[in-house]
C-alpha positions in Angstrom: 84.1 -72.5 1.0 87.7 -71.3 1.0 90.4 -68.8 1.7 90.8 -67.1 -0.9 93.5 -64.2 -1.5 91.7 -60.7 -3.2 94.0 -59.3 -5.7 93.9 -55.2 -7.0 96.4 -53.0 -7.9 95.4 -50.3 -5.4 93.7 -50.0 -1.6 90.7 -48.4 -3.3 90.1 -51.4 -5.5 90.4 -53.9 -2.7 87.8 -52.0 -0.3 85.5 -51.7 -3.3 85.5 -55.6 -4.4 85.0 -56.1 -0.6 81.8 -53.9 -0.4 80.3 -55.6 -3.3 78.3 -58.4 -2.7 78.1 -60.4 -6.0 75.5 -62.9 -7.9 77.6 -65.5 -8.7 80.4 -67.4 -6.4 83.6 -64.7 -6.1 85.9 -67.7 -6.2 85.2 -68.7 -10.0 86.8 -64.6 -10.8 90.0 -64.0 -11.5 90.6 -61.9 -8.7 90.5 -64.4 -6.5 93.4 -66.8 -5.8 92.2 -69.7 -3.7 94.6 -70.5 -0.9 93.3 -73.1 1.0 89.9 -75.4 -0.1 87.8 -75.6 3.2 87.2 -79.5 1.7 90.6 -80.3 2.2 90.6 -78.8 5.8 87.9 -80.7 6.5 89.7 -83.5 5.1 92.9 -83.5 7.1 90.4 -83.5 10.3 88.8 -86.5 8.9 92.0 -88.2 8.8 92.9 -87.3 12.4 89.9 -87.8 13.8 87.5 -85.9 16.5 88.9 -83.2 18.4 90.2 -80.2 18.0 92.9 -79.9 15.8 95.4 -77.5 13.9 96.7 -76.5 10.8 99.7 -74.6 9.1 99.4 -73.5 5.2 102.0 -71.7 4.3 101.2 -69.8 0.3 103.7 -68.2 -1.2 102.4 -65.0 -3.6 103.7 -65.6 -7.3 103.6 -62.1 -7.8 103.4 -58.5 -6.1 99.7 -57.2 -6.0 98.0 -55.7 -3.5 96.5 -58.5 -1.2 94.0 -59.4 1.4 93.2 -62.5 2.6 88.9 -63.1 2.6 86.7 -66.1 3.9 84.4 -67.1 1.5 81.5 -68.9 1.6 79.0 -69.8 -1.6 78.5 -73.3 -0.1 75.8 -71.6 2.4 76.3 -67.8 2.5 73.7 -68.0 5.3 75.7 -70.2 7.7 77.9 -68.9 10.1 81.1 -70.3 10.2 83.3 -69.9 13.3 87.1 -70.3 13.9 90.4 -69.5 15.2 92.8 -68.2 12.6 96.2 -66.9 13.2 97.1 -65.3 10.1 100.5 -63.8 8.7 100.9 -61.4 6.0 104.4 -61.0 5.2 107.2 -60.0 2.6 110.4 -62.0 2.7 113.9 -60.3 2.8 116.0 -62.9 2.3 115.8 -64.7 5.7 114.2 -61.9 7.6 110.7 -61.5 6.9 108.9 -57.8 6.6 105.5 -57.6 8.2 105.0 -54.2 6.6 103.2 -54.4 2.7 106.2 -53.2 -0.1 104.6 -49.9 -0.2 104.5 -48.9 3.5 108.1 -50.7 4.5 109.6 -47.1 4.0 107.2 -45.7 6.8 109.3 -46.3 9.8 112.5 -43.9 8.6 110.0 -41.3 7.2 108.2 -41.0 10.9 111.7 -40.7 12.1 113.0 -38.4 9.9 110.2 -36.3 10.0 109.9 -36.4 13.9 113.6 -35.3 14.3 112.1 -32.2 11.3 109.0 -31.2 14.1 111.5 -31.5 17.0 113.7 -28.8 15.3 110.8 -26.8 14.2 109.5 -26.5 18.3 113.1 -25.9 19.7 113.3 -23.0 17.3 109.9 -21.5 17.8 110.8 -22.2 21.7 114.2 -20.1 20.5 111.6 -16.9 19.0 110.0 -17.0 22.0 112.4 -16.5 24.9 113.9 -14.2 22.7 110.8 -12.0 22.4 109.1 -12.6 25.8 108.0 -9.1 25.7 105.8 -10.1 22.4 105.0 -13.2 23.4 101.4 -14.1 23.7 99.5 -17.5 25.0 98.3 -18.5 21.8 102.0 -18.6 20.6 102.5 -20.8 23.9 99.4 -22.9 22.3 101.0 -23.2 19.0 104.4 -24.5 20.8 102.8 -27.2 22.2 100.8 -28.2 19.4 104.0 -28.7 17.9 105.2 -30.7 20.6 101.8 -33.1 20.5 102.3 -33.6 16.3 106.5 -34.4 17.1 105.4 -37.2 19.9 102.5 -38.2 17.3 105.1 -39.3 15.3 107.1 -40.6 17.3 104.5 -42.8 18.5 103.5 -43.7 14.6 107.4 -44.5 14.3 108.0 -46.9 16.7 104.7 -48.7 16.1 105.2 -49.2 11.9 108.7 -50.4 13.0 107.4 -53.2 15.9 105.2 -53.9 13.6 108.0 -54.3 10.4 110.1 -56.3 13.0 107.1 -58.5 14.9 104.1 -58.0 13.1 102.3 -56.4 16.5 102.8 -52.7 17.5 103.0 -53.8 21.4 101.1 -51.2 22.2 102.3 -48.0 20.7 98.8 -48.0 18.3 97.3 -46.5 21.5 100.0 -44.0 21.8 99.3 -43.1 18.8 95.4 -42.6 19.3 96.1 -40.8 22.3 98.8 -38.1 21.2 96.8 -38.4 17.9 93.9 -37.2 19.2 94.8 -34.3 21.6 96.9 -32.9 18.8 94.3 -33.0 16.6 92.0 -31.2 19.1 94.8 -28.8 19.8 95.3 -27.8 15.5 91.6 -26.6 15.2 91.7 -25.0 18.7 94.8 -23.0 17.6 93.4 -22.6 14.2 90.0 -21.0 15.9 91.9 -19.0 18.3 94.6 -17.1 15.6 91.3 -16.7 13.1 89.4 -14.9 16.0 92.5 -12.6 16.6 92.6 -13.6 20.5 95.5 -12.0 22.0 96.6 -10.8 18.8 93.4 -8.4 18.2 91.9 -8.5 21.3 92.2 -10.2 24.5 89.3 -11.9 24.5 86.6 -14.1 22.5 83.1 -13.2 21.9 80.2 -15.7 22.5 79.9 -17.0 19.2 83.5 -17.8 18.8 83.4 -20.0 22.1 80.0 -21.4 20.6 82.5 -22.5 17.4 85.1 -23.7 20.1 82.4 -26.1 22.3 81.2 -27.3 19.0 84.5 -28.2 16.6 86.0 -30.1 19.8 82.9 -32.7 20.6 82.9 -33.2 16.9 87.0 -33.6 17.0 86.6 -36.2 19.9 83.5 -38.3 17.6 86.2 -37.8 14.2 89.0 -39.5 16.1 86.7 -42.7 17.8 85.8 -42.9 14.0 89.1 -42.8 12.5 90.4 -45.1 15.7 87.9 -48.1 14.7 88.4 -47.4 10.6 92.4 -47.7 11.1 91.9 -50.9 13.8 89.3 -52.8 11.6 89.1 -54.0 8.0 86.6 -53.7 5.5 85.0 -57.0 6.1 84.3 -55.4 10.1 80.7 -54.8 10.4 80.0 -51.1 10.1 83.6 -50.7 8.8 82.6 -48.2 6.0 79.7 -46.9 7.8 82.3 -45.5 10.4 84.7 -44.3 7.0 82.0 -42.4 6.2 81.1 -40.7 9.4 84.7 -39.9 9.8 84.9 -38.0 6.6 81.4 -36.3 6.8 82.7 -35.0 10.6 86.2 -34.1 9.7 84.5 -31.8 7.0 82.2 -30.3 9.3 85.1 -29.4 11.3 86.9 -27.6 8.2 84.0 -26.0 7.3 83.4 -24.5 10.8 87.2 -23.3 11.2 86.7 -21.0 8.5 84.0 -19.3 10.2 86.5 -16.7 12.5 88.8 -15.9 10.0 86.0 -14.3 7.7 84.4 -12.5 10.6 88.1 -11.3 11.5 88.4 -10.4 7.9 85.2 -8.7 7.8 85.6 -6.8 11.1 89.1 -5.5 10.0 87.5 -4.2 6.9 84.8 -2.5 8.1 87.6 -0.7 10.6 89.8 0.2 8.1 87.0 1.9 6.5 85.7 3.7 9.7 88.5 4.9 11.8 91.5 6.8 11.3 94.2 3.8 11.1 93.2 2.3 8.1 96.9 1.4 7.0 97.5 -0.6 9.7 93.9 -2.1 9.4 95.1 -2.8 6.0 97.9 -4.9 6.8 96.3 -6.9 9.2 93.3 -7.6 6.9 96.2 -9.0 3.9 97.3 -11.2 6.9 94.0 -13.0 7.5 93.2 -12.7 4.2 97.0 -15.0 3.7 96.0 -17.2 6.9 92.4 -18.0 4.8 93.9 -18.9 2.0 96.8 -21.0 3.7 93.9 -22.5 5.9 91.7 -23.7 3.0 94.8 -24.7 1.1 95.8 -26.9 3.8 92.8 -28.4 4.4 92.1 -29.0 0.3 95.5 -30.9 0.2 95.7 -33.0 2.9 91.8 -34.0 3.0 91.4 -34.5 -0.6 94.9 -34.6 -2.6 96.6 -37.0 -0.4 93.5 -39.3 -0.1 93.4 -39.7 -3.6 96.8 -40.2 -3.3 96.3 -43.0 -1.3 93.8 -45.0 -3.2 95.2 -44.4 -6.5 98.9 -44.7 -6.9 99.7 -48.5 -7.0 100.8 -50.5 -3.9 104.4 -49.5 -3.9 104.0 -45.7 -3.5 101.5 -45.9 -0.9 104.0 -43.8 1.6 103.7 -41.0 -0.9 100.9 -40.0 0.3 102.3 -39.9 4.0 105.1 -38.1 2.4 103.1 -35.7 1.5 100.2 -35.1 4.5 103.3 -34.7 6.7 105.6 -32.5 4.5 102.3 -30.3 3.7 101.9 -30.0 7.7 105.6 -29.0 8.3 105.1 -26.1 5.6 101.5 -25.0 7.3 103.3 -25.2 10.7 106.3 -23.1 9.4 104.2 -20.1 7.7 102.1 -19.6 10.8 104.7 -19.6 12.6 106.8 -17.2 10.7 103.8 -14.8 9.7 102.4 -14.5 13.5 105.7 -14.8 14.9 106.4 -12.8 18.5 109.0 -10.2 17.2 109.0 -6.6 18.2 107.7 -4.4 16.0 105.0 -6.8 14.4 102.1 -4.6 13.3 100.2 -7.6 13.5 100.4 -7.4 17.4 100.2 -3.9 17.9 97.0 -3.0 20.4 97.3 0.2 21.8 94.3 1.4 24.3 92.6 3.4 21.5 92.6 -0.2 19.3 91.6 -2.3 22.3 88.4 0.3 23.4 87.1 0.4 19.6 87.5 -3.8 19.3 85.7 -4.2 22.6 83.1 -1.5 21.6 82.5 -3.6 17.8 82.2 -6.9 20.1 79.5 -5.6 21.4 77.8 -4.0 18.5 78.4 -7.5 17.1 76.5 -8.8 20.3 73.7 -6.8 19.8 73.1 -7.1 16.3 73.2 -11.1 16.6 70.6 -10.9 19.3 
C-alpha cells in the first residue's frame, strides 16, 4: 500500500488509467511514482506509539507531467482503508507557490479579459436597443440578459481560478459559479428555442409543440447542470464519477438535438409561404436568415461540444486553457452574429408583420394544430 503519484501527458490519459482496474499491482509500472510507502507510515507510528498521530511529506516532482495523486492498495484490495489526508498540489514560483496546474495558471486573466469582452458586448446591445425602442421586441430583452448571466458567469469563474491560484480554495465562488452557470445556461437554449420559433419576430406567439420543446429542453437543462456540478466537484476515483460524465454528455446532446427542432419547422413554414402567397421575396429573405441561424446553431454546438473537448483531452498539460480560449471566444462570435443579424433596427425585413402576415401565420398555426392532431 502507498501513495503513489499517476503520471500522463494529458487529462484524457490520467482518467483512463484511473478507470482501468489492472491484474497485476499498478505500483510495479512506470507510471506510477511512489510517494510515500504506507510501511514506513506505519513505521513512524510505531515509533511514537498509540494514539493518533500526524504526518508531513513533502515530494518534490522531478519533472512536469500531468499528475494526480492515487491511494493504492495491492496489499488487500478488499480492505477499506480510512484516513484523514490534507493534500497540496502545487507549482512553485520562486517563493510563492501556484495552486493552479502550469496549464490552467493562465485562466484567471482570460476570465477577466473575457468578462470585461461580454460586458462591452451587453452595454452595446443595451446601446441598439434604446436606440430602436420602436423595434424592440422581448426576446431581444431575453437575449440582453443572457448576456448579462454569461458576463457574471465569468466573473464568478474569475475570481474563483484566482482564490484558488492564490489559496488553493475558491471560498465559495465555485457556487457562484454553478448558480449563474446554470440559469445562463437555461437562458441560451430558451433564447435559442424562442428566435428558431420566430416568437415576436414571426408571430407573437408559440404554438403547443414549441412550449412542449420548451417544458422539455429546461428539466433536462436543470439534470445536465447537477451532472456537470458533481463531474467538475469530484475526481475520477469518486464513486459514479464517470457514470455522471456520461449522463452529462448524453443530456447536453439531447438538448442540441431538440433545439434544432423550431428552426426547421420555421424554415419549413417560411418555405411553404413563399411558395403560396403573394410575398414570396420577403418570405425569401427570412427563410436565408433561418436557414444562416441553422447553420450558425449547429456550428456552435459542433465546436464547442466536440472540438474544444478534444481539445481538452488531447493537447498536453500546458495548453489546457486553449480549449477555454476557444469555448469562450467561439461564444462571443455566436453572441455577436445573433445579435447583429436579429438586431432591432428600423427597416429590418426580418421584423416586418403587417396584419395581412400576422392573420395568414395564425391561420398556418392552426392548420399545423390540426394536422398534428
Amino acid at each position: 500500500m502507498a501513495f503513489a503519484l499517476l503520471k500522463a501527458d494529458s487529462p484524457a490519459i490520467t482518467r483512463e488509467r484511473m478507470r482501468e482496474t489492472p491484474t497485476d499491482c499498478p505500483l510495479v509500472s512506470e507510471e506510477f511514482e511512489i510517494v510515500a510507502p504506507f510501511a514506513d507510515i506505519l513505521k513512524l507510528a510505531g515509533a511514537k506509539g498509540k494514539g493518533n498521530h500526524t504526518f508531513k511529506i513533502f515530494h518534490p516532482v522531478p519533472q512536469p507531467k500531468e499528475y494526480t495523486l492515487v491511494f493504492v492498495n495491492c496489499f488487500s484490495p478488499r480492505q477499506a482503508v480510512s484516513m484523514n489526508v490534507r493534500i497540496e498540489l502545487f507549482n512553485k514560483e520562486g517563493t510563492v507557490p501556484d495552486f493552479l496546474p502550469a496549464g490552467k495558471t493562465q485562466l484567471p486573466k482570460l476570465y477577466f479579459s473575457f468578462f470585461a469582452l461580454f460586458v462591452l458586448a451587453g452595454v452595446a446591445w443595451v446601446y441598439v436597443c434604446y436606440r430602436h425602442k420602436e423595434t424592440t421586441h422581448r426576446v431581444h430583452i431575453l437575449m440582453g440578459v443572457l448576456v448579462s448571466l454569461k458576463a457574471i458567469t465569468l466573473l464568478a469563474l474569475a475570481a474563483e481560478y484566482t482564490l484558488v491560484k492564490q489559496t488553493g480554495t475558491p471560498h465559495g465562488w465555485n457556487v457562484a459559479y454553478y448558480i449563474f452557470s446554470f440559469l445562463r445556461g437555461v437562458m441560451l437554449f430558451t433564447v435559442i428555442l424562442l428566435i428558431g420559433t420566430g416568437w415576436s419576430f414571426l408571430k407573437p406567439f408559440l404554438q403547443d409543440r414549441d412550449k412542449k420543446v420548451i417544458l422539455i429542453v429546461i428539466p433536462l437543462q436543470v439534470f445536465a447542470n447537477i451532472a456537470a456540478t458533481i463531474v467538475e466537484e469530484y475526481t475520477p476515483a469518486a464513486k459514479g464519477w464517470f457514470t455522471w460524465r456520461d449522463i452529462f454528455h448524453l443530456i447536453d446532446i439531447i438538448c442540441c438535438c431538440t433545439i434544432l427542432l423550431p428552426i426547421v419547422w420555421s424554415i419549413k413554414h417560411l418555405r411553404e409561404a413563399s411558395r403560396t402567397d403573394g410575398k414570396a421575396a420577403r418570405n425569401m429573405i427570412k427563410l436565408s436568415l433561418f436557414r444562416q441561424f441553422y447553420v450558425m446553431v449547429v456550428s456552435y454546438i459542433y465546436f464547442t461540444r466536440i472540438v474544444v473537448y478534444l481539445l481538452r483531452n488531447t493537447v498536453s498539460y500546458h495548453y489546457t486553457w486553449v480549449s477555454d480560449l476557444a469555448d469562450n471566444a467561439a461564444t462571443l462570435i455566436f453572441y455577436i452574429l445573433t445579435g447583429y443579424i436579429f438586431r432591432p433596427v428600423e427597416r429590418n425585413p426580418y421584423f416586418v408583420l403587417d396584419d395581412e402576415e400576422e392573420e395568414a401565420a395564425v391561420q398556418m398555426a392552426l392548420k399545423d394544430d390540426e394536422f398534428d392532431l
